[in-house]
C-alpha positions, 0 to 999 in steps of 0.5 A: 287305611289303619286309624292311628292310635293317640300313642302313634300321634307325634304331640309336644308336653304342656311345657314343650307347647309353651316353647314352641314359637306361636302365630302373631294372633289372638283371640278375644272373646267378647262377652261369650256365653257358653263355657263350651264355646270357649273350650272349643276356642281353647282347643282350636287355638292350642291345635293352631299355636295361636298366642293368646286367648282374651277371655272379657266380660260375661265370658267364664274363665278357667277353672271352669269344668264346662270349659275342660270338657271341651277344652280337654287341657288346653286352657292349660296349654294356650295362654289366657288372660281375663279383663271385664272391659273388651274395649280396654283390651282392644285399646291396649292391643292397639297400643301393642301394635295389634291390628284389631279385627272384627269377625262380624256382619257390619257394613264395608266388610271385607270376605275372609277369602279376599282377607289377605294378612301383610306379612309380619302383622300382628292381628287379634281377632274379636269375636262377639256374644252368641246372640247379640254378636260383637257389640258396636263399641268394639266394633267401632274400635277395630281397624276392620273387619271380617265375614266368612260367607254364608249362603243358606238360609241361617245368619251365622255360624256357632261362635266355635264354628266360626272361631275355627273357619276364621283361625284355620283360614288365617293360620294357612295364609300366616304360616306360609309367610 
């Protein structure tokens, strides 16, 4: 096996990216603290042709150089959107025809494996502060909501980690459809 080089690797230009059709999925970003975690969902959204990236309250926005370390341009890429009210985008999603998930410990929720999208929804997925997780009015505005399950010792995964489970797993179920 020979490594490939970045030159071998077939990749769209910023404007050829912005053509491409994308998944009907987004991300909103609930308070999250670290600029790094919101490169790295920029960069997992980009790698997934995720729709767009709702970046609310405490949350930095772009231009940011945390956010470009990790995001290595993809917050050029991916588009954004910033709001100071989660629940205002959630309300507005909603109204969009959005269904609003929760990825989140709450009671009644449903495993990301049984978590199966209807085909042609629209989903936006909110994911919470790295510390205090999403917070309950949000949770209370979603549809439903979804836990990646865990079985050592820790109770949740890096908000980055799990945007990527959460993303990857939906991706494969979405793009097949």
């Amino acid at each position: 096996m020979r490594k490939l080089e970045n030159r071998e690797l077939i990749r769209p230009s910023t404007e050829e990216f912005k053509q491409l059709s994308k998944i009907p999925l987004v991300v909103v970003l609930d308070n999250i603290r670290s600029s790094h975690n919101v490169g790295s969902v920029f960069r997992t959204s980009d790698a997934l042709l995720i729709e767009k990236i709702y970046l609310c309250g405490i949350t930095s926005v772009p231009p940011d150089k945390e956010i470009r370390k990790t995001a290595l341009g993809a917050e050029n890429t991916v588009l954004w959107e910033f709001n100071a009210s989660t629940l205002e985008v959630i309300s507005t999603l909603k109204s969009q025809g959005y269904t609003i998930i929760a990825v989140e410990q709450v009671e009644n929720s449903i495993t990301l494996p049984d978590f199966h999208p209807p085909k042609g929804s629209k989903l936006a997925l909110v994911f919470g502060n790295e510390v205090k997780g999403v917070q309950q009015e949000a949770v209370d505005l979603c549809d439903l909501t979804l836990e990646i399950p865990q079985y050592g010792t820790k109770h949740s995964f890096n908000i980055s980690v799990s945007v990527g489970i959460v993303l990857w797993d939906l991706f494969n179920k979405i793009k097949d459809k």
